[in-house]
Each structure stands twice: as structure tokens, then as C-alpha cells.
C-alpha positions as CSV (number, residue, x, y, z in Angstrom):
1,X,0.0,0.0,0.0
2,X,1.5,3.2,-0.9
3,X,2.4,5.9,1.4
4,X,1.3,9.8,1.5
5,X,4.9,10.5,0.9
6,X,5.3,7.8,-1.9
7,X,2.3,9.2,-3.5
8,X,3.6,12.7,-3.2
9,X,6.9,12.2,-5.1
10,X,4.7,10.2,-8.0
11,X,6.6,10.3,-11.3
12,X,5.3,13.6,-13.2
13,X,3.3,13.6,-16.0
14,X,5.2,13.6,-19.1
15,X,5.5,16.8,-21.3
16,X,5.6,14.8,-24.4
17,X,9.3,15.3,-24.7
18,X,10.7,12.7,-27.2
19,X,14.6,12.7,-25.4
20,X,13.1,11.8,-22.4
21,X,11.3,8.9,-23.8
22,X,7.6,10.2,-24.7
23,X,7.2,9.5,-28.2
24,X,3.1,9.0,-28.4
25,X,1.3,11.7,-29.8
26,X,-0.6,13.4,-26.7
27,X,-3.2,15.3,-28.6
28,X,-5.1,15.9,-32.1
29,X,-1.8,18.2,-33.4
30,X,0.9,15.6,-32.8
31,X,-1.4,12.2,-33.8
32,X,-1.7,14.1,-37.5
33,X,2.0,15.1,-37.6
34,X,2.6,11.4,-36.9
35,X,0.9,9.9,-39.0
36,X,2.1,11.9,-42.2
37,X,4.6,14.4,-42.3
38,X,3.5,17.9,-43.0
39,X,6.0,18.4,-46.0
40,X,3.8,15.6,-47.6
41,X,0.9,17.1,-48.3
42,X,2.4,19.3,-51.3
43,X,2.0,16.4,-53.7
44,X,-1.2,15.8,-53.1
45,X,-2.1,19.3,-53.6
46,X,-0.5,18.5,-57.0
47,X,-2.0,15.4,-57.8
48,X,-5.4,15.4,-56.4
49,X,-6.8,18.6,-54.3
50,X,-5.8,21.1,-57.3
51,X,-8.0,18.9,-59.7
52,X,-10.6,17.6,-57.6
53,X,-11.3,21.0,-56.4
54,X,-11.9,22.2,-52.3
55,X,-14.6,19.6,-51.6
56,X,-11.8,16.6,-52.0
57,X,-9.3,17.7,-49.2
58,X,-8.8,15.8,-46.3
59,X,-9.3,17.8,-42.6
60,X,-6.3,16.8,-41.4
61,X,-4.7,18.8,-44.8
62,X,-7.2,21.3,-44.9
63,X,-6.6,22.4,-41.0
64,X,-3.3,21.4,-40.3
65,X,-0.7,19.7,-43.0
66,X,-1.3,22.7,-45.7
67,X,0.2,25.1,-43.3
68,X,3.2,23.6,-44.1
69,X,3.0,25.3,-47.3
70,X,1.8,28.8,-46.4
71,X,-1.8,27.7,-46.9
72,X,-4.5,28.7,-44.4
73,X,-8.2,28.4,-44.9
74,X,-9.8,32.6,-44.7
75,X,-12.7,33.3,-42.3
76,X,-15.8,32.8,-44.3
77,X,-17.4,36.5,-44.7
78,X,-20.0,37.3,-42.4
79,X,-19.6,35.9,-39.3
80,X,-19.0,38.4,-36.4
81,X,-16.1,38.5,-33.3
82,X,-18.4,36.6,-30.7
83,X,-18.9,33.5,-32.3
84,X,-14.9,32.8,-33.5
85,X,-14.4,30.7,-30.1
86,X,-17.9,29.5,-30.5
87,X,-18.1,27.7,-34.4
88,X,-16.7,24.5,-35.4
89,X,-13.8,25.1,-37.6
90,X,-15.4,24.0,-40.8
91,X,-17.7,26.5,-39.9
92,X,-15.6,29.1,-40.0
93,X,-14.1,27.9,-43.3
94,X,-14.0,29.7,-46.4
95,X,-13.3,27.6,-49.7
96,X,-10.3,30.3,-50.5
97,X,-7.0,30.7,-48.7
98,X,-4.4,33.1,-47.0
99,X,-0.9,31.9,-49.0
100,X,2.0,33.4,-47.1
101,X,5.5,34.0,-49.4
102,X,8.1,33.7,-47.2
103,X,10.9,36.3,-47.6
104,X,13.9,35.2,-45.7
105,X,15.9,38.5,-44.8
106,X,13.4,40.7,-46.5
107,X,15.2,40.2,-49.7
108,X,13.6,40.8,-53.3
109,X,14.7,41.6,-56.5
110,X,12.5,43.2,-58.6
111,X,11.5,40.2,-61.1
112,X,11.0,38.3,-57.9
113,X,8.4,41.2,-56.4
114,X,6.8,41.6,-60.1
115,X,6.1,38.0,-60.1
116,X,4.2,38.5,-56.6
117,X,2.5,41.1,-58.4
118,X,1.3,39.1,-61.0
119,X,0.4,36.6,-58.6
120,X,-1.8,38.6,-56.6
121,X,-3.6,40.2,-59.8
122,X,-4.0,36.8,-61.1
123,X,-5.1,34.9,-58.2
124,X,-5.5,37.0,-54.6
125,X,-8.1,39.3,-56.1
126,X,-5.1,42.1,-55.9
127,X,-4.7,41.7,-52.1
128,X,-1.3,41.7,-50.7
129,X,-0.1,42.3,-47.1
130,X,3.4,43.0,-45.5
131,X,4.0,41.2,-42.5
132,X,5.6,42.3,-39.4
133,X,8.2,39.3,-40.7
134,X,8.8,40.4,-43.5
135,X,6.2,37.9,-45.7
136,X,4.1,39.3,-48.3
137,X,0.4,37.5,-47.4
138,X,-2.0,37.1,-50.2
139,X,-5.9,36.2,-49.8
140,X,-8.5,35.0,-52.3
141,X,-6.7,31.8,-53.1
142,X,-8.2,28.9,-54.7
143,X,-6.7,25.6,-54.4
144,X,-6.9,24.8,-58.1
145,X,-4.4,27.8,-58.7
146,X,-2.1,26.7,-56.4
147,X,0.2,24.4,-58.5
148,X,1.1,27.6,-60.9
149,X,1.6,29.9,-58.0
150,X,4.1,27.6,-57.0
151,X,5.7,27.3,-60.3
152,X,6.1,31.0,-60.6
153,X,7.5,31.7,-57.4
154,X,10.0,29.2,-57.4
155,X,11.1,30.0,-61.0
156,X,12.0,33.1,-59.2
157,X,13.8,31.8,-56.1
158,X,10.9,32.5,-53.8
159,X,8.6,29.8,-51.8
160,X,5.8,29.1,-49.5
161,X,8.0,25.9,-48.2
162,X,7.4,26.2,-44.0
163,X,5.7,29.5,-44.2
164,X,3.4,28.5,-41.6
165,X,3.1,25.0,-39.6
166,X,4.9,23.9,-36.9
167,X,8.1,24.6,-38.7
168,X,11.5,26.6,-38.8
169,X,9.5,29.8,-40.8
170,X,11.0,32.8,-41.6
171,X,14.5,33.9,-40.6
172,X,14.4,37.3,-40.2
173,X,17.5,39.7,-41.3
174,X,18.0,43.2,-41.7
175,X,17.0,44.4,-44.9
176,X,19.7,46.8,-45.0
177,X,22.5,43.6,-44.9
178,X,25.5,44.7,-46.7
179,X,24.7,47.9,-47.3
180,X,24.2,50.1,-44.0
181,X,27.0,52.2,-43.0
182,X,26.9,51.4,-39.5
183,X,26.5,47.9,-39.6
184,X,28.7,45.4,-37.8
185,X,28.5,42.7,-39.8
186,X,26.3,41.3,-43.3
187,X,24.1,38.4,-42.3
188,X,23.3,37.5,-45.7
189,X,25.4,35.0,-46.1
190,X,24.8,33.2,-42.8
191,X,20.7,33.6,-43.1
192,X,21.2,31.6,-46.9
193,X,23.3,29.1,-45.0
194,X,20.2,28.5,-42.4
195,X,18.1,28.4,-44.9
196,X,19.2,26.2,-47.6
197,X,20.2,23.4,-44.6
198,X,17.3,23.3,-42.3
199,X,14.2,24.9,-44.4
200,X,12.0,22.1,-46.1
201,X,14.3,19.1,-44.0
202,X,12.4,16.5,-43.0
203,X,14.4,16.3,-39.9
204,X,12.9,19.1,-38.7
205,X,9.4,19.8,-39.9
206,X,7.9,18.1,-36.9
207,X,8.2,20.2,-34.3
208,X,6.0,20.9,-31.1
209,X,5.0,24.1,-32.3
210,X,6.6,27.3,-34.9
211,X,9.7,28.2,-34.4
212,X,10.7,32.3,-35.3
213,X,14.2,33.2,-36.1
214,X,16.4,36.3,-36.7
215,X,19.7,36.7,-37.7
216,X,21.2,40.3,-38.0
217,X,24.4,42.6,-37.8
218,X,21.8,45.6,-37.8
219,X,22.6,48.8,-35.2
220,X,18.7,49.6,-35.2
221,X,18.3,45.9,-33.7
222,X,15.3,45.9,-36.2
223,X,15.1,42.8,-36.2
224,X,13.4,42.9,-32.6
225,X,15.9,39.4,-31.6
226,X,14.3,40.2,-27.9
227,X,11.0,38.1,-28.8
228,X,12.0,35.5,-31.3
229,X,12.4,31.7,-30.6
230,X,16.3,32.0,-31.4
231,X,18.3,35.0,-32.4
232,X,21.7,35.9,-33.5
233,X,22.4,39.5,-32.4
234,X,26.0,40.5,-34.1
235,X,28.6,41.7,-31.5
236,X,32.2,42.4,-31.1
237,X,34.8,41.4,-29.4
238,X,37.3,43.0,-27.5
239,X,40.5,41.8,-29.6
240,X,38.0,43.3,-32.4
241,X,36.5,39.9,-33.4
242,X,33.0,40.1,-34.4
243,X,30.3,37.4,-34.1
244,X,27.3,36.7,-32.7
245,X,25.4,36.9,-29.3
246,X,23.0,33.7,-29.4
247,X,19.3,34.4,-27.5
248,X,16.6,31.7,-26.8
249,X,13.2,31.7,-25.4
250,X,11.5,34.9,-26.6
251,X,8.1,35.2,-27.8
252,X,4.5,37.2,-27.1
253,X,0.8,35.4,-27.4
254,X,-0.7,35.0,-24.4
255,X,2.0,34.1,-22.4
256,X,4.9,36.8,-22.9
257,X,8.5,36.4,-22.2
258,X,11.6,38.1,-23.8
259,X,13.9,36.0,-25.0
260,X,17.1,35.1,-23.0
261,X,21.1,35.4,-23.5
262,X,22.3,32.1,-23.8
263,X,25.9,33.8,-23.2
264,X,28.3,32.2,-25.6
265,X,29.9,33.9,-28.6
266,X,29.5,32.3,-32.1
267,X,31.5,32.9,-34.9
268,X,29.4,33.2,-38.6
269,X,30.5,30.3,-39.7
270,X,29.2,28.1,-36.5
271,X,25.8,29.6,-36.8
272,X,24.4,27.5,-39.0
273,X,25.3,24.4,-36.2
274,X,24.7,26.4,-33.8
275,X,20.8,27.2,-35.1
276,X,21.1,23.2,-36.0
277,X,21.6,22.6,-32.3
278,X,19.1,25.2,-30.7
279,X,16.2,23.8,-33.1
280,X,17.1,20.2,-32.2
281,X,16.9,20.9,-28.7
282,X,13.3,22.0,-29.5
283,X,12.3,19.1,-31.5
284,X,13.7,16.3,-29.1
285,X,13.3,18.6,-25.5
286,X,10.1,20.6,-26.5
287,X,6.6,20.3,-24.5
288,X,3.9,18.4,-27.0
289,X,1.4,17.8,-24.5
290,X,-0.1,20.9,-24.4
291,X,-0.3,23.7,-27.3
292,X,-0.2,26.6,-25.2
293,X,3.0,25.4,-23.6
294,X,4.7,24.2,-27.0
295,X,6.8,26.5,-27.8
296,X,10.6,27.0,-27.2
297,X,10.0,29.8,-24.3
298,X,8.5,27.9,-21.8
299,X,11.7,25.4,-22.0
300,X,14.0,28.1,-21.9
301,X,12.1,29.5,-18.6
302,X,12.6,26.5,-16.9
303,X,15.7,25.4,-17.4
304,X,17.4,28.7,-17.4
305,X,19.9,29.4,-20.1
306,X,22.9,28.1,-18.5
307,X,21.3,24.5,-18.3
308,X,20.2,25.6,-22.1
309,X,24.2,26.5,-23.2
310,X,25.4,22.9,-21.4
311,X,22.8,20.6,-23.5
312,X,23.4,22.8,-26.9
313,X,27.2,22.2,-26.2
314,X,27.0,18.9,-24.8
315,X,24.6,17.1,-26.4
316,X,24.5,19.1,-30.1
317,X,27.7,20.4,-30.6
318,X,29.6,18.3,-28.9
319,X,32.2,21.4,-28.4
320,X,32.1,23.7,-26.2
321,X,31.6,27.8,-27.2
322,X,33.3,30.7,-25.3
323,X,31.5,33.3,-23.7
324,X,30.9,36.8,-25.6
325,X,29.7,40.3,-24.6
326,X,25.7,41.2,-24.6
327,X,24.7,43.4,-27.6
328,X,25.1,47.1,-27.4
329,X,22.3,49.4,-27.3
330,X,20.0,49.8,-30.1
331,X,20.6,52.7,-32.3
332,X,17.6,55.2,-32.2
333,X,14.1,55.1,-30.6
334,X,12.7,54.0,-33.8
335,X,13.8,50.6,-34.8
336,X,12.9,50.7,-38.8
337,X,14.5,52.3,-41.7
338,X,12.0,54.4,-42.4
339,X,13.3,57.3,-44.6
340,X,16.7,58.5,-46.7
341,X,20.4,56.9,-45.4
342,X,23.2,57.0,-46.7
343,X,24.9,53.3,-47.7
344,X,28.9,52.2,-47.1
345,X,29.0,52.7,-50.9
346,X,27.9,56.2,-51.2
347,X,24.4,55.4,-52.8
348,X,21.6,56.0,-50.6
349,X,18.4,53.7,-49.4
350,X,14.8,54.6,-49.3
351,X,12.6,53.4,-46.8
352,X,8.8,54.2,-47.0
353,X,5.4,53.5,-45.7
354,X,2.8,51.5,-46.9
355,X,-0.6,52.3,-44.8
356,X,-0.7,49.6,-42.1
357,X,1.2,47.1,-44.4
358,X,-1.7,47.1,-47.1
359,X,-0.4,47.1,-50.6
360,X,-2.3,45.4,-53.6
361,X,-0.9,43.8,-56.7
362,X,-0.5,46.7,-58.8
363,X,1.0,49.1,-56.1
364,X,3.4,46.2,-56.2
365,X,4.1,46.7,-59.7
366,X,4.1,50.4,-59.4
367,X,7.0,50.1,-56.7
368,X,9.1,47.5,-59.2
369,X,8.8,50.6,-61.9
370,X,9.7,53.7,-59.7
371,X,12.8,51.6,-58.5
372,X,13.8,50.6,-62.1
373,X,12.9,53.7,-63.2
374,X,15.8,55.3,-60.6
375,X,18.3,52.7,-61.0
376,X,17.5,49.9,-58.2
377,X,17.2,46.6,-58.9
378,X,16.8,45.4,-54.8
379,X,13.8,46.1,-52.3
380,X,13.7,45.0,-48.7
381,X,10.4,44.2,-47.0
382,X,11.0,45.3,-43.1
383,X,9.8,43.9,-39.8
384,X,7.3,47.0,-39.1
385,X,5.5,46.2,-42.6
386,X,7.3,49.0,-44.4
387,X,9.5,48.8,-47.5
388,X,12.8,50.0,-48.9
389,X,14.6,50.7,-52.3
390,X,18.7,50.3,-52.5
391,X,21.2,51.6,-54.3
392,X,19.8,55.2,-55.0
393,X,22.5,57.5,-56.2
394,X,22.8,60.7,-54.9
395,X,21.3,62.8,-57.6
396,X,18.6,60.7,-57.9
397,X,17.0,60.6,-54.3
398,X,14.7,63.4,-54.6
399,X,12.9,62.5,-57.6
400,X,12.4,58.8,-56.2
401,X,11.0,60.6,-53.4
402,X,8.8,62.6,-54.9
403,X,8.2,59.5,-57.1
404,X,6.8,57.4,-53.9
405,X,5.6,60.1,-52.1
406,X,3.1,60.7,-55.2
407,X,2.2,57.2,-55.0
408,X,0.9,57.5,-51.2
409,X,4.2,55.6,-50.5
410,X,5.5,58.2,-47.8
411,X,9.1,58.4,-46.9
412,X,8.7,61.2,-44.7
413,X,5.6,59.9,-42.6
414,X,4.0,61.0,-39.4
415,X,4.8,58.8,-36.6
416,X,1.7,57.8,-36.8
417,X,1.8,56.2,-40.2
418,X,5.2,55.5,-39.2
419,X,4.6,53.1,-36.0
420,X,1.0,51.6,-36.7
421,X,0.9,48.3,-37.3
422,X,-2.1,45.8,-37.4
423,X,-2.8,42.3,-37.7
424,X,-4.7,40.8,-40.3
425,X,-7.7,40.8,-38.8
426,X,-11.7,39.8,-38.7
427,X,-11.8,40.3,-42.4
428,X,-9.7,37.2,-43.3
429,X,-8.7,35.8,-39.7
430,X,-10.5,32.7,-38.1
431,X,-9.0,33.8,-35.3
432,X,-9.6,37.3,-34.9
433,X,-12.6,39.2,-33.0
434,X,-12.5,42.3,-34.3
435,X,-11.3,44.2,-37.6
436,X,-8.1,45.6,-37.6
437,X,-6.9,47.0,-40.9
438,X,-9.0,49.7,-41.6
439,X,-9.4,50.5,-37.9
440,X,-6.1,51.3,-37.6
441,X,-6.2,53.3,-41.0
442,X,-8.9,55.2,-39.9
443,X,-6.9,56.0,-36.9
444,X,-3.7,57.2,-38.3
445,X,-6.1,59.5,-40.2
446,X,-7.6,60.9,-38.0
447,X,-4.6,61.6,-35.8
448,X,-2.6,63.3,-38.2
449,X,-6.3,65.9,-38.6
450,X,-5.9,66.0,-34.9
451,X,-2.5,66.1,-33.7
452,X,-0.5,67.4,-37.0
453,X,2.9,68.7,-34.9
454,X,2.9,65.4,-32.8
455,X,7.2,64.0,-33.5
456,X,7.8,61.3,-30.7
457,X,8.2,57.9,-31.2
458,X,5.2,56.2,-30.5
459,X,4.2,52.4,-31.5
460,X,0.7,51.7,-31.8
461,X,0.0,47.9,-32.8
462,X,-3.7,47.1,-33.1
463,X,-4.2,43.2,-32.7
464,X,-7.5,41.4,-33.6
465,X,-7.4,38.6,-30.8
466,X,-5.2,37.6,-28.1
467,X,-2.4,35.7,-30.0
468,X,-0.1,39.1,-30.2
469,X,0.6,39.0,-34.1
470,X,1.1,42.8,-34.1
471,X,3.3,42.5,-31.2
472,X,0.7,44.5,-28.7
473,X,2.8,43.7,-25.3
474,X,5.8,45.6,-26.5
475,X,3.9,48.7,-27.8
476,X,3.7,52.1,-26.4
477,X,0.0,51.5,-27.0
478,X,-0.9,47.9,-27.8
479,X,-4.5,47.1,-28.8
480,X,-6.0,43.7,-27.9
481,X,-9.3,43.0,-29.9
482,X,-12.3,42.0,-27.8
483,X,-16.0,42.8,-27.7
484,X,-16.6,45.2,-25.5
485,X,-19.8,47.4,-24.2
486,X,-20.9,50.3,-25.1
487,X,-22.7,53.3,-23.5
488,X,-26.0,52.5,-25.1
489,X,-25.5,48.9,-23.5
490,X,-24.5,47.1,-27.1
491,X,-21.8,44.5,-27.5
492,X,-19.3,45.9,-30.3
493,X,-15.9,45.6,-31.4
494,X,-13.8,47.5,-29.0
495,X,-10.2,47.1,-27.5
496,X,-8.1,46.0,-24.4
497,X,-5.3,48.5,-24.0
498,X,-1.7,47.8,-23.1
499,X,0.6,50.9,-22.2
500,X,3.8,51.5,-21.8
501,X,5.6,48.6,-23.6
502,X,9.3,48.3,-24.8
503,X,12.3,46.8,-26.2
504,X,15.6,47.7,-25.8
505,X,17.6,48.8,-23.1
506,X,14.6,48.9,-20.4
507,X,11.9,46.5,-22.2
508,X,9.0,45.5,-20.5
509,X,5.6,44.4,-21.5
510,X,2.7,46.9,-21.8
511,X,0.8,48.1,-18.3
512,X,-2.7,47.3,-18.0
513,X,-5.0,49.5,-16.0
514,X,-8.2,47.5,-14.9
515,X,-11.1,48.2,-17.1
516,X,-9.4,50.2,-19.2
517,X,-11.0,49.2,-22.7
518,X,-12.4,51.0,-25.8
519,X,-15.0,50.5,-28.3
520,X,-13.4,50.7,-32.2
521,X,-15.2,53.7,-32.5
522,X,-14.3,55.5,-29.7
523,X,-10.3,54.7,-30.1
524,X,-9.3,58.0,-31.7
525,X,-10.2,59.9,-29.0
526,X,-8.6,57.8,-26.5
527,X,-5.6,58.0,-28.2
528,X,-5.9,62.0,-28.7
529,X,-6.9,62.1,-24.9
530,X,-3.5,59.5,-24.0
531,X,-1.1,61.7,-26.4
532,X,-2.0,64.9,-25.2
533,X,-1.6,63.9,-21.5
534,X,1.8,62.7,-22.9
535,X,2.7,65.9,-24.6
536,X,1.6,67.9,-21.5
537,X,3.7,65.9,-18.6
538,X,6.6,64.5,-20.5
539,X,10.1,65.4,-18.7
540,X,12.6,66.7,-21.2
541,X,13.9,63.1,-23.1
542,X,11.1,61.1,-21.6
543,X,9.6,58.1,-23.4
544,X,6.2,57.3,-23.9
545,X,7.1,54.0,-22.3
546,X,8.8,56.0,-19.2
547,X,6.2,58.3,-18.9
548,X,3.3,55.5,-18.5
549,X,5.5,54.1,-15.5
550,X,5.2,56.9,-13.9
551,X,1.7,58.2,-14.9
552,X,-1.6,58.6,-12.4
553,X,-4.1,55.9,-13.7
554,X,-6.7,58.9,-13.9
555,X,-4.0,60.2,-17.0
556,X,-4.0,56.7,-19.2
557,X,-7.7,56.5,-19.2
């Protein structure tokens, strides 16, 4: 008979870990990536579902396995916020998909971004989305089209291969690699490397959940490394050696934490092993049991990251790797390249600002043309849904400028145009509660009528649900969709606000004040009402973020 004590110490329950021994699938998620490997179903999108039309793909495809390739099923028109955690997911379904091109680095050409522009004409309707990393999402999609869409991006160099899924998805870079001035080192090189060894492996398209990565030399830090599964942050050594600073564990949704320095030093040429290792560990030590607690943060947290260095060197490199300094600070309070810089090579870039990410097929071709038209054959796509041209020469900025700027492509924005970012949204999201896109539009307009001589830096990220896609915990004003009440009494699309949130050398999540909420309609003034308290108590090189800390509640309301 067992004692109180013997029962107390009872093995725990298992996490789903396979190195520990747990290799039965614990839920839905895991029993379908079991029983066929996600990177399957691309052939039978081929063979069968592109033929046989909508009505002939399996579930475990339609809802799962075709994330593997970018594909997700759109929220069928119509149905309102408060019944998304309510309906079945087929009956959420529409019969036409979001297809996400994945841009590793940001890096186009401009055949590669005229053949996305063809695409999107042809077969999105003429929708196309930046990302906040650095994917151009298209929506409209029909299954039979998706065979050619593949054909033409890859004639191009581009893919869908792991856009989505539990997969290694994009690997964020600065789009300014080889080219800034101030850089400390190009990542180019080292983000192909990644890339062309671990993307579409087999080895590691099965794990417990995505898996977001960045590697960068950028001052700005744009590539926000403090919230990304792994990171490579470039720094340099004392003897004047320059490498990388490896970070683990970072991530937002519902359960945010910022990633942490794993404190070794890596040289470019380890990184590739090194992001070999730090993705294995997630495979093999990764929680399965639960979806909420699948991805590589909650490991991290709980083993710490010097229990994280000994089993990367130990166990995956089987060398160990010296320590190295913590990045320096980012350069700036705004960390985009919004605007005209020079490059090392004495042309200039051009970054500019697409409203809220939202482009369309032939604004895509117009932007191909202005940058032929001025001597660029490169564009970027940027982590705050903005874009830039390369290789302006110096006589020729101003009229590309006025070129863009003509085109509503502003290089000179407000900050509000600037630093707004939304999600996708109610009107394609299954997930979402509330509409995002033209909320926040409507918002930056109607800011820049109200508060026209408003410079700081200020972030506002309006999110449609919880799942922090527009990054709402580390904004100065981060907007959580939810239905919310009115003053007549009527449930509406509304807002949870977060305040005060950062990255950098003091970051911290956004501050919540209880109740503090807003209906859709009633967010401009809030915002006004927030600024202007700002504007009116601000010490002299105060930050919004600073500010909030310090704020009465009566003042963020």
C-alpha cells in the first residue's frame, strides 16, 4: 500500500518530450503530424486537391498539413467576433485561402516582387499584405491555382516551403544587410546558410510548435531578436573579433516572455550548427502535451539558459563555445529604416510607408517601376511592414522621393503612419474578434487631422485577438481585440489597452490599468486624450514608455 509520501513524489506527467522517452502523440496536433509528415501534403495538392477542387481535401490537410505550405483556410465572410471561439472550424471555413510567401531576410529583386504582383492580380483578387516578418500574405486563393503559384515563385527563387506550420518559418534579417554604413556585420550570407540546410528538411518539420528566427548585424536591432524563438544579435569582441550573441526563449501570445542570452559567442561560420543545435533541442526537448506550452520559451524558462548553453554544447555540438559580450544598445528610438540613409558605398536607401502594411498587386508593380525607373534593382520588406529601395544614387534621391511620395508611399511619414501596425484581422482571420486593418487606418487619419505637430516615437499595434501577431505587449500602445460594451448597453468591437511597452535597453511588457477598454469607434479619442496627456507631462527626453511608468491611472484612461 502506498504511502502519503510515496504518493507525493509520483513520477510527473510527461510533457511529451521525445529525449526523455515520450514519443506518443498526446493530442489531435501531434497524432496528424505522426501519422504523415507535413511536407507531404504538397503532392497531393499537385495530384489530387488542385484537380478535384476544395470539396476533396482531407481535414487533417485542410486544418493542419497545408500550413506547411503557407496555406490557411480565410474566415468565411460574415460571421461576427463573438462567435470565433464558439463555431466549429469548418464552420468558420471559407473555400479560398491566405498563401503566405516567405521572404527570408526581406530580400527581393525586382523580377521576384513583379512576379508576386502578377500573382496577386491573377489569383489574390489584388490583395497583398506586409507582415511584421517580412512575408508578403495574399488572400482569395483557390486551391486549383495553387500548382502555378508555385511554379512561378519558385522560378523566381521565392517559396511558400514552412511558411506556416509547426516549422523553422522565416529567418528574419535586416534588410539593409550589406549595405548600412553602421553595420557590424552582413548576415546575408549566414541567413542563406540556415536556410538552404534546415528549411524544407524532414528532420525538422515536426516540431512541437513554430519556431521564429532572426539573424542580424543591424545597429537599429530591427530585427526585434528580444521576442524570437532563437536569435543571433551580431557583436564584437574585445580583440575586435566580431560574431554573434546567441538568444533563446522569446516570444509574445498570451504568455509573454523576452527571450534570454544564452551567453556564448559564435562565430558566422558556427551559426548554421549552432541554429542546428538550438532547433534540435526544440524538436527532441520541446513540451507536445499541451499547445499553449509548445513552444521554445517555456523550455528556456525552466531550465534557465545556462542548463540551455550545457545541453546545446554537450549534447548538439559536442564542443564547447566561449562566452561573448551582450549586444550594445540599439541605435535610435525608432527601430525601422523608415526614410533616406546613406549606404557604405555612397548610394543611398529609401525606406517608406505602406498604410498599415496594405499594398495590392498593382502598387506592387508600381514600386518594381519607380525603383527601375531610378536605378534599383533590390527592395527589402521590413519587420514593421514597411518597405525600402537600394542603391539610390545621390542625384537621384529626390525625384524617387517625390516618385513614392506621389504614389501614397510616404518616406517622410507622421509617426503615426510610421509606427501603426495591425494584424490581419476579422476580415480574413479565423481567429480574430474584431477588424483591424481599416481601424487602424482610420486611426492614423484621423490623428494626423488632430495632432498634425505630434514627433515622438510612438508604437501603436492594433491586434485582432489575443495571439499578439502585431506585437501589442511591447507597444507604447498595444491594442488587444475584444468585444466590449458600449454606453448605449451594445456588445461591439472594442479594445483591451496595453501601455507603456518596450524593447531595448529597459523593455518590458505593456501596463494594463483595470477596465481600461475601448469601443473601435471611440479609439481616436482615447488615443488624442492619451497623447495629449503625454505631450503635457513629458520630462525633457522622456519616453512614452517612461512616462506610463510613472503616470496617475486617472491620466492613461
Amino acid at each position: 500500500m502506498s504511502t502519503p509520501a510515496s504518493r507525493h513524489h509520483k513520477r510527473p506527467r510527461g510533457e511529451g518530450q521525445w529525449a526523455l522517452g515520450y514519443r506518443e502523440p498526446l493530442n489531435k496536433n501531434e497524432e496528424n503530424k505522426k501519422n504523415d509528415d507535413g511536407l507531404n501534403v504538397r503532392q497531393r495538392i499537385i495530384d489530387v486537391y488542385s484537380k478535384l477542387g476544395f470539396d476533396s481535401i482531407d481535414p487533417a490537410d485542410l486544418r493542419g498539413r497545408m500550413r506547411w505550405y503557407g496555406l490557411y483556410t480565410q474566415r468565411k465572410p460574415g460571421i461576427d467576433g463573438g462567435k470565433t471561439a464558439i463555431l466549429e472550424p469548418e464552420e468558420l471555413d471559407d473555400r479560398y485561402f491566405m498563401l503566405r510567401i516567405r521572404i527570408d531576410g526581406g530580400q527581393l529583386d525586382l523580377r521576384q516582387l513583379r512576379v508576386i504582383a502578377d500573382i496577386s492580380n491573377d489569383y489574390g483578387r489584388g490583395t497583398a499584405d506586409l507582415t511584421d516578418r517580412q512575408n508578403v500574405q495574399l488572400h482569395w486563393v483557390e486551391i486549383e491555382s495553387v500548382p502555378d503559384i508555385w511554379r512561378r515563385l519558385e522560378e523566381v527563387g521565392l517559396s511558400t516551403t514552412e511558411a506556416c506550420g509547426d516549422t523553422p518559418r522565416v529567418i528574419l534579417g535586416c534588410p539593409l544587410s550589406g549595405i548600412d554604413a553602421e553595420e557590424l556585420l552582413d548576415s546575408t550570407g549566414e541567413i542563406r546558410e540556415v536556410h538552404d540546410e534546415y528549411i524544407g528538411d524532414p528532420a525538422y518539420s515536426n516540431l512541437p510548435r513554430k519556431f521564429k528566427s532572426a539573424i542580424s548585424g543591424c545597429p537599429a536591432h530591427c530585427t526585434v531578436h528580444e521576442i524570437n524563438d532563437v536569435a543571433f544579435v551580431a557583436v564584437q569582441l574585445p580583440t575586435g573579433e566580431k560574431g554573434y550573441d546567441l538568444w533563446a526563449g522569446g516570444g509574445l501570445s498570451t504568455n509573454p516572455m523576452f527571450g534570454k542570452r544564452i551567453g556564448v559567442f559564435v562565430r558566422p561560420d558556427q551559426v548554421a550548427d549552432v541554429y542546428g543545435g538550438v532547433i534540435g533541442i526544440f524538436r527532441d526537448y520541446g513540451y507536445r502535451r499541451l499547445r499553449h506550452r509548445a513552444r521554445i520559451k517555456f523550455l528556456v524558462n525552466d531550465w534557465g539558459p545556462e542548463k540551455f548553453r550545457e545541453v546545446l554544447e554537450t549534447e548538439y555540438l559536442k564542443e564547447p563555445l566561449p562566452d561573448g559580450p551582450a549586444p550594445e544598445a540599439p541605435r535610435g528610438n525608432r527601430r525601422d529604416h523608415v526614410g533616406v540613409y546613406p549606404q557604405k558605398d555612397g548610394n543611398f536607401y529609401v525606406g517608406f510607408a505602406p498604410k498599415v502594411g496594405r499594398l495590392d498587386g498593382d502598387k506592387l508593380h508600381a514600386i518594381a517601376d519607380i525603383a527601375e525607373r531610378h536605378g534599383s534593382g533590390r527592395v527589402r520588406t521590413t519587420v514593421e511592414q514597411k518597405m525600402v529601395i537600394l542603391d539610390i544614387t545621390p542625384d537621384r534621391v529626390d525625384s524617387i522621393v517625390a516618385e513614392l511620395e506621389a504614389n501614397d508611399l510616404q518616406v517622410r511619414p507622421s509617426t503615426f503612419r510610421r509606427q501603426t501596425m495591425a494584424c490581419t484581422g476579422i476580415e480574413y482571420c479565423k481567429l480574430a474578434i474584431v477588424e483591424t486593418k481599416a481601424v487602424a487606418s482610420n486611426l492614423i487619419d484621423e490623428l494626423e487631422r488632430r495632432l498634425p505637430d505630434f514627433g515622438e516615437a510612438l508604437t501603436i499595434n492594433v491586434n485582432g485577438c489575443p495571439n499578439s501577431c502585431a506585437r501589442i505587449q511591447v507597444a507604447d500602445i498595444g491594442l488587444k481585440g475584444q468585444l466590449v460594451v458600449n454606453d448605449k448597453g451594445e456588445q461591439v468591437e472594442g479594445f483591451q489597452i496595453h501601455l507603456g511597452g518596450s524593447l531595448g535597453v529597459n523593455p518590458g511588457f505593456g501596463r494594463k490599468v483595470r477596465g481600461l477598454k475601448t469601443t473601435s469607434d471611440g479609439l481616436p479619442d482615447y488615443v488624442e486624450r492619451v497623447v495629449t496627456h503625454f505631450e503635457d507631462q513629458k520630462k525633457e527626453g522622456e519616453s512614452f514608455a517612461d512616462w506610463v511608468q510613472r503616470a496617475d491611472e486617472a491620466d492613461l484612461k
